[in-house]
N, C-alpha and C positions, 0 to 999 in steps of 0.2 A: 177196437172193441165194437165202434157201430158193424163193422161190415161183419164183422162175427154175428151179432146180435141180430140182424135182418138178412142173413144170408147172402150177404153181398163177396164181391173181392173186391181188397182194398189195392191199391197200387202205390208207388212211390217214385215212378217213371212215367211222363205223360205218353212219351212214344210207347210205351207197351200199352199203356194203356187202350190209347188209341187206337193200334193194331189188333188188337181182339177181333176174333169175327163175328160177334155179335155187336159190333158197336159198328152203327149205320151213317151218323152223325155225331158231329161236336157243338154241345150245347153250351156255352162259355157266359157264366156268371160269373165272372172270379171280379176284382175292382177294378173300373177302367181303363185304368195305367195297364195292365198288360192285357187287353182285347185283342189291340194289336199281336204281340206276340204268338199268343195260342191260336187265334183266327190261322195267322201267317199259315206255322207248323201243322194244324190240323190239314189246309192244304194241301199243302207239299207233304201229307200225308196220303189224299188221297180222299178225305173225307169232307164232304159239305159240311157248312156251318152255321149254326144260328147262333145270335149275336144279342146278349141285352142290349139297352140302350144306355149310355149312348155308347154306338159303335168305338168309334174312337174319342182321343180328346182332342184331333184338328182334323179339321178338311182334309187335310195333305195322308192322316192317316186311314182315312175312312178311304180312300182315290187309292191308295196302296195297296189295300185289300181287296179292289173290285179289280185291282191290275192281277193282283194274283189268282184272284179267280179265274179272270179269265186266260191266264197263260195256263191254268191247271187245270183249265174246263172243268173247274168247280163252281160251291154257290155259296155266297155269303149272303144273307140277311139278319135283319134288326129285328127281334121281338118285341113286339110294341102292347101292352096288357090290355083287354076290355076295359075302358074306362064308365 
C-alpha cells in the first residue's frame, strides 16, 4: 500500500531488488543483527554499501565486511549523523 501510495515498487526479494538498474547502492538500516548479512549479499552483488552504525555487533564482523569488500572491489561504510 505505501509503494502504491508514493509511486514506489515494493519487492519481496532483496536480490531483485538489488539488481534493479537503477539502484546504485545499498543503504542498510534494517537492526544490527543482520548488517552483516545484507552488507555481505549487497556485495557479492555488486553493489557498494553504506552502513548505519553500528556496522556490526563485533570486531570480527565489522573485519568480514571490509574482507569482502575488498575481495569484491567494493566499499562499505558507516553513516555516522551530523551531531
Amino acid at each position: 500500500a505505501f509503494a502504491e501510495k508514493y509511486g514506489a515498487t515494493a519487492f519481496d526479494d532483496f536480490e531483485r531488488a538489488v539488481m534493479c538498474d537503477d539502484v546504485d547502492a545499498v543503504y542498510i538500516a534494517t537492526p544490527h543483527t543482520s548488517h552483516l548479512e545484507y552488507a555481505i549479499r549487497a556485495m557479492e552483488l555488486g553493489k557498494p554499501v553504506l552502513c548505519e552504525k553500528p556496522v556490526g555487533v563485533s570486531l570480527a564482523e565489522a573485519q568480514q565486511m571490509i574482507e569482502t569488500a575488498k575481495e569484491k572491489n567494493s566499499i562499505i561504510c558507516r553513516f555516522r549523523p551530523f551531531a
